[in-house]
N, C-alpha and C positions, 0 to 999 in steps of 0.2 A: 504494500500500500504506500503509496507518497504522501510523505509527511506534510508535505506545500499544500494538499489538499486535505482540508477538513469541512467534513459535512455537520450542518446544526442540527439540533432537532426540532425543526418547526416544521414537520410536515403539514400542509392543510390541502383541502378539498374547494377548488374555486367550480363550485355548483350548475354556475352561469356559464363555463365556458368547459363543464365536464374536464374538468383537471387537476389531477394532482401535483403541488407546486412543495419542492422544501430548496434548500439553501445551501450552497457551499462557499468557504471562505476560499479564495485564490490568492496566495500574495496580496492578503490585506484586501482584495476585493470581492465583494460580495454576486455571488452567481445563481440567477434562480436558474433549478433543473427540475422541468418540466414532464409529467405524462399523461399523456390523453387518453383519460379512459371512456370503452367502450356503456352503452346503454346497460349492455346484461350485468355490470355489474354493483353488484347490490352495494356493498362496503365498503367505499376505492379507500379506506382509512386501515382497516383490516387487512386488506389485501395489501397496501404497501407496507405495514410492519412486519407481514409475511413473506415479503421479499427484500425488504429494505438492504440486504446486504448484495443482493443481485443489483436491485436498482444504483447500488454506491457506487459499485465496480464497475459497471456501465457508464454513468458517469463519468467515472475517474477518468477511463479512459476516452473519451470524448474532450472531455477537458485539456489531458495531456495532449491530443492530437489537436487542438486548438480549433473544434468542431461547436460553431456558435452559430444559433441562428443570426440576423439581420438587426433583431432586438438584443442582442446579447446573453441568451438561454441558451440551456444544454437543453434539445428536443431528444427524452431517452423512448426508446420502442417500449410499450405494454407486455408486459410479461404474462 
């Protein structure tokens, strides 16, 4: 894991745009990482603590490959 990369734990659920959104610190800058969840699922808060270490390492490396959207998010695939 790279130390340069720490993730917070503020994961939350933005409802309105079906997302789940939490944080990672980069070299003192802060980076929302994003994922789109589909309709069928019921608990996208449940389901990301169930994967949250999958989702990290996804992440990570998206980050280290310097892979940003336009807005400046890490857009990670739905697991």
């Amino acid at each position: 894991m790279n130390q340069a990369i720490l993730f917070n734990d503020d994961i939350h659920f933005d409802a309105s745009r079906r997302r789940l959104v939490f944080t990672a610190m980069v070299s003192g800058m802060i980076v929302p990482c994003v994922v789109e969840v589909p309709e069928s699922e019921v608990e996208p808060i449940m389901h990301f603590r169930n994967h949250q270490f999958d989702y990290e390492m996804q992440a990570e490396e998206l980050i280290e490959d310097e892979h940003y959207s336009s807005s400046g998010e890490v857009e990670l695939t739905f697991l």
